[in-house]
N, CA, C and O of each residue as an XYZ file, in Angstrom:
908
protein
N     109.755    157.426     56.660
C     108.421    156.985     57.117
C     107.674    158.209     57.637
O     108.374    159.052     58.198
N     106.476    158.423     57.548
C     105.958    159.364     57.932
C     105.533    159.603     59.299
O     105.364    158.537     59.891
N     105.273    160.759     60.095
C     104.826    161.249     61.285
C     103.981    160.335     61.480
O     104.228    159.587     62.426
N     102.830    160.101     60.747
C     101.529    159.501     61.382
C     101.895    157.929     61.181
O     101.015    157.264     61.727
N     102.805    157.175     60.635
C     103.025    155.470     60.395
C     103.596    155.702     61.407
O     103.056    155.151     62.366
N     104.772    156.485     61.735
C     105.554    156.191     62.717
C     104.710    156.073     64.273
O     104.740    155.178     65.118
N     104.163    157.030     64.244
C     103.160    156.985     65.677
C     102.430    155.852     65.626
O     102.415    155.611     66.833
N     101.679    154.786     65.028
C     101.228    154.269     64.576
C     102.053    152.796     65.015
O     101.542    152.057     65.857
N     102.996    152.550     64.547
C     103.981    151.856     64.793
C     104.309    151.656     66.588
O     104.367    150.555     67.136
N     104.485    152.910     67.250
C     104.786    152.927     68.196
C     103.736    152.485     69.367
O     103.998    151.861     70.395
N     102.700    152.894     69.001
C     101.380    152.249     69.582
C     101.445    151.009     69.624
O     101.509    150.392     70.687
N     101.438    150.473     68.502
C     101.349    148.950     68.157
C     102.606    148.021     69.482
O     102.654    146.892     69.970
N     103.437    149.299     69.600
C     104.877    148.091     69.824
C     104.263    148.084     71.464
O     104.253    146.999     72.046
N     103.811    149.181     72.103
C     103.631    149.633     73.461
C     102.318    148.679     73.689
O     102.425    147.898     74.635
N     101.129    148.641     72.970
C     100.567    147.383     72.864
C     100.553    145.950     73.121
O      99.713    145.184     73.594
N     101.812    145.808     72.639
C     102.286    144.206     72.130
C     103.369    143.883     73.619
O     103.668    142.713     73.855
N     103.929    145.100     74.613
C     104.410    145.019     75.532
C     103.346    144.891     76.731
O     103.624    144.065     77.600
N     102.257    145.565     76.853
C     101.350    145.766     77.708
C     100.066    144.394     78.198
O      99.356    144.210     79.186
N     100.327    143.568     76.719
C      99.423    142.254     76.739
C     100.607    141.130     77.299
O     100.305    140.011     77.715
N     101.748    141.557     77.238
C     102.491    140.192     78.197
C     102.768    140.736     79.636
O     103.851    140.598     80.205
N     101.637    141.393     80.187
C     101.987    141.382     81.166
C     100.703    140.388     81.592
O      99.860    139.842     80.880
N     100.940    140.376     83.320
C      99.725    138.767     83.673
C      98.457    139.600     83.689
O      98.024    140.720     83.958
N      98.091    138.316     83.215
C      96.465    138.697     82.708
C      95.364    139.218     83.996
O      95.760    138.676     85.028
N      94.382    139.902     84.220
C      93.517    140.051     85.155
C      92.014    140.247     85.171
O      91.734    141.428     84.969
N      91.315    139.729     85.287
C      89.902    139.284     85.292
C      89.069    140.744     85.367
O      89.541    141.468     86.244
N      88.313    141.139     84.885
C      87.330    142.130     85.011
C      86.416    142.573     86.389
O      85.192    142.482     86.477
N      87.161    142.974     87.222
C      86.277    143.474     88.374
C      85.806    144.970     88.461
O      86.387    145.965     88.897
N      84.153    144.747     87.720
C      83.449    145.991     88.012
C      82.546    146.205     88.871
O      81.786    147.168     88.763
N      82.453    144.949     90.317
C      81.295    144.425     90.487
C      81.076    145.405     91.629
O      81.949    145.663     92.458
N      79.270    146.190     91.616
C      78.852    147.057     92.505
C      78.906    146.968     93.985
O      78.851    147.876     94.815
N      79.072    145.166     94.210
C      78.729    144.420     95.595
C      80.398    144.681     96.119
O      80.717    144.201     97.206
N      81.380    145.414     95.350
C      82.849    145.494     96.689
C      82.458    145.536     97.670
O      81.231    145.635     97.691
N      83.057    145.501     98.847
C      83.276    145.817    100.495
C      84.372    145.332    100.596
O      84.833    144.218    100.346
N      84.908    146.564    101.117
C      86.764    146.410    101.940
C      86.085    146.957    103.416
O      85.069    147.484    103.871
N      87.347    146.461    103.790
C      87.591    146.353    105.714
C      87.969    147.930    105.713
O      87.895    148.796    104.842
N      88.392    147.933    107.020
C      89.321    149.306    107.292
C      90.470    149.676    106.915
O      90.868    150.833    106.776
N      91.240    148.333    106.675
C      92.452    148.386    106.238
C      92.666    148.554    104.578
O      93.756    148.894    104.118
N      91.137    148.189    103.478
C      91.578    148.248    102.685
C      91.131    147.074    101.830
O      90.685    147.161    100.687
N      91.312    145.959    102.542
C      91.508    144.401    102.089
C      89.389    144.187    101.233
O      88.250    144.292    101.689
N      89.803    143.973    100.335
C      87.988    143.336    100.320
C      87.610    142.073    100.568
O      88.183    141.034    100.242
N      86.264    142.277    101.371
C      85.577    141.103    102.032
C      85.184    140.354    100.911
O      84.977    140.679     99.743
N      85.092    138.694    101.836
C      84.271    138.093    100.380
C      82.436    138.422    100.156
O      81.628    139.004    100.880
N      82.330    137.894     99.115
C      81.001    138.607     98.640
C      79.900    137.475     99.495
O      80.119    136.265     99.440
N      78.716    138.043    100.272
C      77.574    137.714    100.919
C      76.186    137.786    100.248
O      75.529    138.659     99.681
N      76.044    136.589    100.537
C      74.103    136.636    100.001
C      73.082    137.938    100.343
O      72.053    138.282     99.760
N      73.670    138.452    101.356
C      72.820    139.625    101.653
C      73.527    140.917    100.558
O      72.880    141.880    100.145
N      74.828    140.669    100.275
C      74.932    141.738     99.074
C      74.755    141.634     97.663
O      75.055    142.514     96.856
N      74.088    140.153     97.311
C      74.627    139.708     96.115
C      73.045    139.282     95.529
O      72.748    139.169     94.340
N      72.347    139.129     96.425
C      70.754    138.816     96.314
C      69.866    139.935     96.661
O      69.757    140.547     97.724
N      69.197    140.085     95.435
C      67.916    141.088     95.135
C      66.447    140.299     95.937
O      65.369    140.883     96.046
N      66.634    139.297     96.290
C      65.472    139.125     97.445
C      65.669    138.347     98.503
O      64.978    137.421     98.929
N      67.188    139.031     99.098
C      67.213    138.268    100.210
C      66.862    139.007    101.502
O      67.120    140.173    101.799
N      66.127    137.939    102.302
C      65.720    138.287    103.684
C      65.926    138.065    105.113
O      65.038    137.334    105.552
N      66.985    138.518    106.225
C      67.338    138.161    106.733
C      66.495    137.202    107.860
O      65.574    137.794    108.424
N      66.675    136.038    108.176
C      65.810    135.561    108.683
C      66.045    136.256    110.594
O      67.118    136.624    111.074
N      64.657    136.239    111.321
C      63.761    136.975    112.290
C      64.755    135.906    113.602
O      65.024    134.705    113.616
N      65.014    136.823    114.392
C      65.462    136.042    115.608
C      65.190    134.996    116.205
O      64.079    134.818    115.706
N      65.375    133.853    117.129
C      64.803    133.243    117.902
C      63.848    133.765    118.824
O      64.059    134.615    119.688
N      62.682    133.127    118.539
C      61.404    133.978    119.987
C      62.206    133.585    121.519
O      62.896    132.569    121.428
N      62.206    134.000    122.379
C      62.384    133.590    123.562
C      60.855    133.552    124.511
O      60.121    134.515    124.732
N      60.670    132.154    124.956
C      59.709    132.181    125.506
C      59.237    132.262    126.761
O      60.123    132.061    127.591
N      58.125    132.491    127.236
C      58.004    132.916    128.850
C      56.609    131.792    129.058
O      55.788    131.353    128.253
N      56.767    131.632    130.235
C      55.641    131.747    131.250
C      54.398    132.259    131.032
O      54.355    133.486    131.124
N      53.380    131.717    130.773
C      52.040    132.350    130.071
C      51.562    132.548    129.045
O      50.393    132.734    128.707
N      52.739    132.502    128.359
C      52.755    132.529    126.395
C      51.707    131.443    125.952
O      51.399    130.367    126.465
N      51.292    132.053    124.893
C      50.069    131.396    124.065
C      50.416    131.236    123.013
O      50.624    132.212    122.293
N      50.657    129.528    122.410
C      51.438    128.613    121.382
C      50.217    128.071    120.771
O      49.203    127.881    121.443
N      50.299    127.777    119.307
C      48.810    127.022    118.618
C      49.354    125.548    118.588
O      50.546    125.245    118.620
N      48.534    124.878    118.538
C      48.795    123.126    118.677
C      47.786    122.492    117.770
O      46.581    122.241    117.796
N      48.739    122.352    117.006
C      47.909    121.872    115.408
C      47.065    120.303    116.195
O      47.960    119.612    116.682
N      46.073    119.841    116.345
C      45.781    118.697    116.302
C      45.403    118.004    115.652
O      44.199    118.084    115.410
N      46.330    116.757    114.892
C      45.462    115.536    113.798
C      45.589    114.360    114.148
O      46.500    113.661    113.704
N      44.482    113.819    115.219
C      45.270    112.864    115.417
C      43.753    111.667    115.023
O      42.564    111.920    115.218
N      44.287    110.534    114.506
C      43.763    109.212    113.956
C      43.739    107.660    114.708
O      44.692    106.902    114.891
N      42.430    107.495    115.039
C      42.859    106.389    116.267
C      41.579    105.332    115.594
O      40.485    105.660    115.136
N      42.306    103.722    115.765
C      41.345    102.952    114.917
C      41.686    101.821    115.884
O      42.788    101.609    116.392
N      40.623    101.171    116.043
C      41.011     99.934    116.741
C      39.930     99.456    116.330
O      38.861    100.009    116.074
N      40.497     97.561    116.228
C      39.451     96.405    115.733
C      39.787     95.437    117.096
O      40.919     94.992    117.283
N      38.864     95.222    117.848
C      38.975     93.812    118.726
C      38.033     92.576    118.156
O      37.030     92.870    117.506
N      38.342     91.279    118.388
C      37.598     89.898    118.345
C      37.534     89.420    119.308
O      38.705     89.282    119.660
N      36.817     88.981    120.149
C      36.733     88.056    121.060
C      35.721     86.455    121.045
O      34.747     86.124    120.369
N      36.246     85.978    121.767
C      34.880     84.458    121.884
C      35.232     83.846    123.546
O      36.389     83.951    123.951
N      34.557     83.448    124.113
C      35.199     82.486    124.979
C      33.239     81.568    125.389
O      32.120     81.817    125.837
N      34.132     80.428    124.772
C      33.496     79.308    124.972
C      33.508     78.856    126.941
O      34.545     78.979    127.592
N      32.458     78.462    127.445
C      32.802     77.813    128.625
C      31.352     77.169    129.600
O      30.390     77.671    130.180
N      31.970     75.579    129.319
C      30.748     74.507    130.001
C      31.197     74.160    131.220
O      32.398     74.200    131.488
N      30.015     73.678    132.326
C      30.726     73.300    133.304
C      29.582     72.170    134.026
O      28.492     72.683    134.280
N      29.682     71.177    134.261
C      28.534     69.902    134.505
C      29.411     69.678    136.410
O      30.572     69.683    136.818
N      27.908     69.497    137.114
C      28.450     69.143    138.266
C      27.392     68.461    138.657
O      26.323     68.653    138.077
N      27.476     67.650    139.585
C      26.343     66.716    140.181
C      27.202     66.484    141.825
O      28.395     66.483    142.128
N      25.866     66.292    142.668
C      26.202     66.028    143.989
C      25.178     65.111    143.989
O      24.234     64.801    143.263
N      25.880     64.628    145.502
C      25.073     63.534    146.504
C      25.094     63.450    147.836
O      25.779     62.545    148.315
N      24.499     64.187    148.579
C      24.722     64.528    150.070
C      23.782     63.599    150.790
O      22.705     63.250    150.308
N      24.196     63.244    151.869
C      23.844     62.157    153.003
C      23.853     62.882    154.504
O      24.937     63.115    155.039
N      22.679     63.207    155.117
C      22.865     64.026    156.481
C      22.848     62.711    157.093
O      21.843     62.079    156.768
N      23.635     62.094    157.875
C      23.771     61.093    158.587
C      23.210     61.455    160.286
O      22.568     60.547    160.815
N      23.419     62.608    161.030
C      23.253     63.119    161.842
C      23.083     63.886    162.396
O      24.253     64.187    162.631
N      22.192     64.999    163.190
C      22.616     66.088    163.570
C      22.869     66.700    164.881
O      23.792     66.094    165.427
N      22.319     67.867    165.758
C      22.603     67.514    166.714
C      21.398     68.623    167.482
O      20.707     69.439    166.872
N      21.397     68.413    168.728
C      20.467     68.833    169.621
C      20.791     69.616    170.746
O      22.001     69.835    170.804
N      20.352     69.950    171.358
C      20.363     70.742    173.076
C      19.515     70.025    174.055
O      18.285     70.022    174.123
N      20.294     69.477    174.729
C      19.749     69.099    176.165
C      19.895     70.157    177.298
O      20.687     70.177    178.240
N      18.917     71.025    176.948
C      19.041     72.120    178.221
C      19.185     73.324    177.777
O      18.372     73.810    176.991
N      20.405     74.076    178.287
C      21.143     74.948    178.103
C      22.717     74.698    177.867
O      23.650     75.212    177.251
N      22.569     74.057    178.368
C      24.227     73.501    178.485
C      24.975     72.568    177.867
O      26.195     72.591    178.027
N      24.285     71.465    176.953
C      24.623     70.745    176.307
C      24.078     69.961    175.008
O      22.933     69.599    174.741
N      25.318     69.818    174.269
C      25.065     69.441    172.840
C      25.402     67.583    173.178
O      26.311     66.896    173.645
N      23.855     67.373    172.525
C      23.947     65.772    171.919
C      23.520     65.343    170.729
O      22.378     65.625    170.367
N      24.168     64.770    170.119
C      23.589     63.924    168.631
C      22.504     63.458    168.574
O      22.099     62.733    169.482
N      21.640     63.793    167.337
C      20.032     63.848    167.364
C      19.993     62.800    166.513
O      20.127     63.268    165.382
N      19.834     61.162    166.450
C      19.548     60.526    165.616
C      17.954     61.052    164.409
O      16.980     61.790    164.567
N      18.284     60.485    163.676
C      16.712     60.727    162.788
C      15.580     59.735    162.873
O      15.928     58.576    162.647
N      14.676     59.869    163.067
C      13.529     58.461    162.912
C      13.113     58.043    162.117
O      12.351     57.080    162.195
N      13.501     58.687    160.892
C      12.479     58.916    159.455
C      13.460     57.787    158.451
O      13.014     57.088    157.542
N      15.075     57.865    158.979
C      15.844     57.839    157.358
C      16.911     58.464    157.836
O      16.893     58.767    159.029
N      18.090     58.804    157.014
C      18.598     60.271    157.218
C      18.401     61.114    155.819
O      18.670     60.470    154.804
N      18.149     61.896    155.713
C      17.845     63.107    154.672
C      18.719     63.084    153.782
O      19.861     63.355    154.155
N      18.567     62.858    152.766
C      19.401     63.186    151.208
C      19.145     64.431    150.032
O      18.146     64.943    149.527
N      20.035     64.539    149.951
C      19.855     65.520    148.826
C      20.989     64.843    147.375
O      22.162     64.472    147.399
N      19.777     64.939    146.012
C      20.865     64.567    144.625
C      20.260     65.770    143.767
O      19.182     66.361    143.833
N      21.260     65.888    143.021
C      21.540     67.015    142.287
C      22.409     66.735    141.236
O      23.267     65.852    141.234
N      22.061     67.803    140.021
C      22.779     67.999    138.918
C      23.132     69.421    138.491
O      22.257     70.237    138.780
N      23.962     69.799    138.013
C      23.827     71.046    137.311
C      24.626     71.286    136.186
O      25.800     70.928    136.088
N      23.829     72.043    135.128
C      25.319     71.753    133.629
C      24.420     73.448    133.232
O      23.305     73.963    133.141
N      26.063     73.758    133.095
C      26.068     75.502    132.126
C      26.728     75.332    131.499
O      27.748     74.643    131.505
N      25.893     76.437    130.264
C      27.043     76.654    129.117
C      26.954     77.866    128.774
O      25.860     78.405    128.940
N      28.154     78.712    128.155
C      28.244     79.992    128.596
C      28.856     80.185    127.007
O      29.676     79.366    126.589
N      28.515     81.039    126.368
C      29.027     81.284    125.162
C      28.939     82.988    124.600
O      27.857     83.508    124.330
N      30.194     83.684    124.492
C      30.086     84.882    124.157
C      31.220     85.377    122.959
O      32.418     85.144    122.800
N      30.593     85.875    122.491
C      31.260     86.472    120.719
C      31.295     87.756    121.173
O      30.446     88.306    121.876
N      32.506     88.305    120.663
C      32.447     90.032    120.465
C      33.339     90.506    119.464
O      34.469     90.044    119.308
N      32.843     91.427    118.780
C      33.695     92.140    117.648
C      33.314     93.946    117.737
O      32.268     94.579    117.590
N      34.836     94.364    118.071
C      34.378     96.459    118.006
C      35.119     96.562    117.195
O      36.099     95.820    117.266
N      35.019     97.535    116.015
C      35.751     97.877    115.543
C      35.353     99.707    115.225
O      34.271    100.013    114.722
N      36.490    100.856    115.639
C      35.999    101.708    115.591
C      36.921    103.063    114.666
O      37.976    102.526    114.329
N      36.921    103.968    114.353
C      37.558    104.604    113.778
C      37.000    105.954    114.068
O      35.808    106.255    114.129
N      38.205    106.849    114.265
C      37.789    108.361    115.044
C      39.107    109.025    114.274
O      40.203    108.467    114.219
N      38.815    110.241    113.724
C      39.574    110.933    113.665
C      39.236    112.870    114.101
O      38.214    113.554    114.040
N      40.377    113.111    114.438
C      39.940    114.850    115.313
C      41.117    115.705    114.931
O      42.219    115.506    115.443
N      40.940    116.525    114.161
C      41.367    117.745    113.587
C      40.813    119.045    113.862
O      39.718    119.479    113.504
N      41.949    119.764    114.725
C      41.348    121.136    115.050
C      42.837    121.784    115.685
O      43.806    121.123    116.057
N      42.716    123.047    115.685
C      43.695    123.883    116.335
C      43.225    124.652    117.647
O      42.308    125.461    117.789
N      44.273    124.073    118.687
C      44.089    124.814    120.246
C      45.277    125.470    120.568
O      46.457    125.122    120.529
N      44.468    126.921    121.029
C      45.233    127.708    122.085
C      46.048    127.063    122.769
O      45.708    125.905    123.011
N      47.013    127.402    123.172
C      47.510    126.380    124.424
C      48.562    127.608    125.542
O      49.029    128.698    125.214
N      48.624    127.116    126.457
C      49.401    127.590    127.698
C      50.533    127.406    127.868
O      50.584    126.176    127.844
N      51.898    127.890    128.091
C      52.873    127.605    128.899
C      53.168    127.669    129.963
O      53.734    128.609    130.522
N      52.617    126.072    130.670
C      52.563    126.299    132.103
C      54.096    126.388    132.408
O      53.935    127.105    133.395
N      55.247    126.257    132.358
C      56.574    125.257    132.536
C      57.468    125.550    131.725
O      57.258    125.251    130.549
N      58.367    126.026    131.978
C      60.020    126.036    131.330
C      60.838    125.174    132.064
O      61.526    125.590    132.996
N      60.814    123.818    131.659
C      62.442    123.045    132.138
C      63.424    123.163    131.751
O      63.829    123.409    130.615
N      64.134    122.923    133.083
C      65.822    123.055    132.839
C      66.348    123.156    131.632
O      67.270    123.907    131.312
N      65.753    122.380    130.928
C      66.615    121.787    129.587
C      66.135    122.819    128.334
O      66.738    122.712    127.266
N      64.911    123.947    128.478
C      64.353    124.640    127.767
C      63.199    124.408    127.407
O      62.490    125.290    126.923
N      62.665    122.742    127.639
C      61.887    122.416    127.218
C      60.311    122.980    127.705
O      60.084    123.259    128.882
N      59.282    123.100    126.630
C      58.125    123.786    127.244
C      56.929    122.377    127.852
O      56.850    121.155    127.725
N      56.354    123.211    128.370
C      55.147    122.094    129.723
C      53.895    123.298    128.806
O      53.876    124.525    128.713
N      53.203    122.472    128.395
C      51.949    123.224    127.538
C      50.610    122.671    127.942
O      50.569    121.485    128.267
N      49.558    123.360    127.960
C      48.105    122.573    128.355
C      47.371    123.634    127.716
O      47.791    124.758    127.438
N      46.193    123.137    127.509
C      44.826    123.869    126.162
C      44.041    123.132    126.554
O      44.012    121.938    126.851
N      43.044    124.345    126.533
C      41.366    123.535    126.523
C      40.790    124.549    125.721
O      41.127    125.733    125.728
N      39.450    123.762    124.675
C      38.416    124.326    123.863
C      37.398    123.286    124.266
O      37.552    122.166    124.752
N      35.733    124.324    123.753
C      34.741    123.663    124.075
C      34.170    124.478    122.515
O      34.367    125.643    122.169
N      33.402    123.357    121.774
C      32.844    123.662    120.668
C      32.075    122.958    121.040
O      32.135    121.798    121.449
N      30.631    124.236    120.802
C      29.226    123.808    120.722
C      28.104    123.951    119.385
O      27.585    125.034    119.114
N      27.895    123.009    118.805
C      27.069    123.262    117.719
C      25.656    122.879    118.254
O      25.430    121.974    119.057
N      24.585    123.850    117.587
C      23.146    123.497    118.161
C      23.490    123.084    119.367
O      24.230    123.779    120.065
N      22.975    121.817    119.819
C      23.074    121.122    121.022
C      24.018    119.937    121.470
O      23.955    119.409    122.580
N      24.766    119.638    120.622
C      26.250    119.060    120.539
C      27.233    119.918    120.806
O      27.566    120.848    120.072
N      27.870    119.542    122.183
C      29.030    119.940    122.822
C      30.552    119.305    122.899
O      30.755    118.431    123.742
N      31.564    119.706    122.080
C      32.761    118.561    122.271
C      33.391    119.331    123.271
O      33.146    120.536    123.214
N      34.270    118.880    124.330
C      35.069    119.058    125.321
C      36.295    118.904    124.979
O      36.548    117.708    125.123
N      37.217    119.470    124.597
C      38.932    118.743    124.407
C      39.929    119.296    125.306
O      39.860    120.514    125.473
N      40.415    118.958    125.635
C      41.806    119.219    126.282
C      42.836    118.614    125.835
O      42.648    117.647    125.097
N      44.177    119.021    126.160
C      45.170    118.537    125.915
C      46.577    119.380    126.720
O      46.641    120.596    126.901
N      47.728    118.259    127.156
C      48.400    118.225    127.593
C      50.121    117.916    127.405
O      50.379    116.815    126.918
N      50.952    118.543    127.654
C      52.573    117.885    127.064
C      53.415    118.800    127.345
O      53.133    119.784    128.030
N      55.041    118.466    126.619
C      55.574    119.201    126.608
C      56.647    119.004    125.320
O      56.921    117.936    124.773
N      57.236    120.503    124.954
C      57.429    120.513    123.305
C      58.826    121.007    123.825
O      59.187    121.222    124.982
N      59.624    121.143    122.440
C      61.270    121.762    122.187
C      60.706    123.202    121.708
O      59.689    123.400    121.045
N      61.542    124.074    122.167
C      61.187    125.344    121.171
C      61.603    125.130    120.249
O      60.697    125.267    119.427
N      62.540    124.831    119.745
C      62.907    124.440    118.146
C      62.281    124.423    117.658
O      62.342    125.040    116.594
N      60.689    123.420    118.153
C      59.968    122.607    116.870
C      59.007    123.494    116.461
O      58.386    123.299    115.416
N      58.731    124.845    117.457
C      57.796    125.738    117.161
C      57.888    126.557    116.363
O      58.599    127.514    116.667
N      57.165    126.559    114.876
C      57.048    127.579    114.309
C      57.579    129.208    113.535
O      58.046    130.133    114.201
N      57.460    129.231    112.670
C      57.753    130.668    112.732
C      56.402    131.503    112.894
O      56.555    132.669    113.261
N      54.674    130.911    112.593
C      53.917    131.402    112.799
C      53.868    130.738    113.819
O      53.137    129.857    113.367
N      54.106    130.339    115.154
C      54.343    130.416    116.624
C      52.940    129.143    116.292
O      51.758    129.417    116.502
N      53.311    128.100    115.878
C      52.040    126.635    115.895
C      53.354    125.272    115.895
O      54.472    125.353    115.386
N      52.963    124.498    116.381
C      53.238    123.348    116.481
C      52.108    122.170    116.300
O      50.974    122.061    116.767
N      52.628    121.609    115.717
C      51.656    119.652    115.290
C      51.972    119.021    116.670
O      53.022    118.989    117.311
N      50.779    118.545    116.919
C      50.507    117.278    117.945
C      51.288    116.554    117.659
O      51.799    116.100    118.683
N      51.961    115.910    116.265
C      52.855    114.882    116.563
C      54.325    115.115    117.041
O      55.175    114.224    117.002
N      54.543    116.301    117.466
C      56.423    116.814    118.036
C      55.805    117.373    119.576
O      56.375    118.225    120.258
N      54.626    116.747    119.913
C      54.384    117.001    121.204
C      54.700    116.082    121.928
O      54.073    115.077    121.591
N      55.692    115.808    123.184
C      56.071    114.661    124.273
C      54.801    114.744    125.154
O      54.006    115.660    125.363
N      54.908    113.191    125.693
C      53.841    112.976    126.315
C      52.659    113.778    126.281
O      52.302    114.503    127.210
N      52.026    113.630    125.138
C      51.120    114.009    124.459
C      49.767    113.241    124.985
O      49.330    112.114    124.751
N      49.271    114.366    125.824
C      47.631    113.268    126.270
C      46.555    114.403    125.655
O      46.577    115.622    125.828
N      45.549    113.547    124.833
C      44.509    114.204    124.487
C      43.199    113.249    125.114
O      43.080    112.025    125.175
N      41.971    114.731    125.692
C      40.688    113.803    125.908
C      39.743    114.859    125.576
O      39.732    116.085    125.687
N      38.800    113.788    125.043
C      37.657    114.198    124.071
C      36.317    113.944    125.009
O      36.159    112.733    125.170
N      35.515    114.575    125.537
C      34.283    114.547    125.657
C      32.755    115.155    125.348
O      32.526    116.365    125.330
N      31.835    114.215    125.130
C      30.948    114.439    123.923
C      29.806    114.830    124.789
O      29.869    114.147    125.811
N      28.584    115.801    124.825
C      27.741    115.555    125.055
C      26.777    116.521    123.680
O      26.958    117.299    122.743
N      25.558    115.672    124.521
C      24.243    116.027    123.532
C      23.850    114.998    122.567
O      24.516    114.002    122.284
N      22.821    115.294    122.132
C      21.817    114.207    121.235
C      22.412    113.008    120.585
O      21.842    111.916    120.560
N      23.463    113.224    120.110
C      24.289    112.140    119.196
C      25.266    111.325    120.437
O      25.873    110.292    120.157
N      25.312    111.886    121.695
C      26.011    110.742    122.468
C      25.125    110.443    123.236
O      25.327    109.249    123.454
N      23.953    110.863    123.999
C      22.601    110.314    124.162
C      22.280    109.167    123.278
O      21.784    108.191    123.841
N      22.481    109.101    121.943
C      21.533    108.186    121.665
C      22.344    106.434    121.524
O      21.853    105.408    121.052
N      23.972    106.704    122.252
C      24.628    105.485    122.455
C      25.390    104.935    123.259
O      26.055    103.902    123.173
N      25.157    106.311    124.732
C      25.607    105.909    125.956
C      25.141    105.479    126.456
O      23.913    105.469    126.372
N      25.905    104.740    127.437
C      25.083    103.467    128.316
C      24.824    103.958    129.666
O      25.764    104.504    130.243
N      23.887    103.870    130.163
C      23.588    103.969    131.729
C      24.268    103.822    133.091
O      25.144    102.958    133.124
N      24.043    104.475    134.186
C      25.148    104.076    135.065
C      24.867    102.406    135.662
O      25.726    101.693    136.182
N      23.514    102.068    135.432
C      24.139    100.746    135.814
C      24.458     99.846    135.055
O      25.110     99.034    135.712
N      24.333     99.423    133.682
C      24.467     98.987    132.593
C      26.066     99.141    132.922
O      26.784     98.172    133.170
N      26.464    100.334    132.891
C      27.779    100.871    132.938
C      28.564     99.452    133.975
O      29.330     98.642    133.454
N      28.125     99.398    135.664
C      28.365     98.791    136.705
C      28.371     97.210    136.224
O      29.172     96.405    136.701
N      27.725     96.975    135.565
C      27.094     95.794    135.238
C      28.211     94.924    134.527
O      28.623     93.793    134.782
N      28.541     95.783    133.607
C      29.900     95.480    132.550
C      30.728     95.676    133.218
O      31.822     95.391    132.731
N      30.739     96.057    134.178
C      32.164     96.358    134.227
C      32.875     95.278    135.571
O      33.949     94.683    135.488
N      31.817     95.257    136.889
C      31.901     94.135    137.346
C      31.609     92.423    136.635
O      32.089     91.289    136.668
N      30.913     92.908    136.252
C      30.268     90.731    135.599
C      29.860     89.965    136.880
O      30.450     88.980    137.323
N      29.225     90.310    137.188
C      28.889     89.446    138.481
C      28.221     88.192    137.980
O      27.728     87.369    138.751
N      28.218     88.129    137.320
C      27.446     86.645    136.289
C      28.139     86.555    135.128
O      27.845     85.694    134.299
């Protein structure tokens, strides 16, 4: 056999020994990391991802910090009312007697000469009132807000006020509560609706609430009912 079959041959056999050994998977991968000892770590999203970004610490918050407070809030109410109410009365009074002064010092019964005095009477009311409100408001806007308050528990104590004036229309808002830091943001805003005890007040002035507020006694009027 010749030099070059024979070599040839021998390859083949060293070959055919080298594939029964156990098989092993192709590791060329750029992302290795071994420890100190040697051992390699398992593979991490931060080594294995071309756009990963580690996400930004927890803010820690203070005392004075200025939080945005998304506000949307939607308020609708429909009332009905009626109340029917009659009332018929009649009298009949009889002065049978009255009485007099003899002096200074004493009371005596004054017969009448005439009769004795009567009084008759009737009286009938009827009282009838209908009412229907039905109103719908909605207020969307974003406020500054304050951290008055860090409780125990972490929780924040927040308060905001804005005044928007257009032409001669002035709205007043405030608002009041207290939030989780959790719920805040990564652009440092929170929604009115993950606000606890959440009080909002709205006050209006200028031309457009002029032309449907009621007067202070109008105001008194309704509100006692003296009739």
């Amino acid at each position: 056999m010749p030099p070059a079959r024979k070599f040839l041959v021998l390859v083949m056999i060293a070959g055919t020994f080298w594939a029964c050994r156990a098989a092993q998977a192709q590791n060329n991968s750029l992302y290795q990391a071994r420890d100190a000892a040697g051992r390699q770590l398992p593979l991490t999203m931060q080594q294995s991802s071309l756009v990963y970004s580690a996400a930004p610490e927890a803010r820690a918050f203070q005392v004075q910090d200025i939080i945005q407070v998304r506000v949307d809030e939607m308020a609708r109410m429909t009332s009905q009312g009626r109340n029917d109410q009659r009332k018929n009365a009649s009298f009949n009074a009889i002065l049978n007697n009255w009485i007099r002064m003899n002096g200074f010092r004493r009371l005596e019964v004054d017969e009448f000469d005439d009769g004795n005095p009567q009084v008759r009477g009737s009286l009938q009311e009827t009282y009838r009132a209908e009412n229907q409100v039905e109103t719908t408001e909605r207020l969307t806007l974003n406020i500054a807000s304050t951290i008055t308050d860090i409780r125990p528990n972490g929780n924040l104590v927040i308060e905001g006020h804005k005044d928007i004036t257009i032409n001669d229309i002035t709205w007043r808002v405030a608002l009041s509560g207290s939030c989780r830091q959790q719920d805040i943001g990564r652009d440092n805003t929170i929604t009115s609706d993950r606000v606890i005890d959440f009080k909002l007040a709205k006050h209006e002035a200028g031309t457009t609430r002029d032309a449907y507020r009621r007067g202070w006694f109008k105001s008194a009027y309704d509100r006692w009912a003296p009739f």
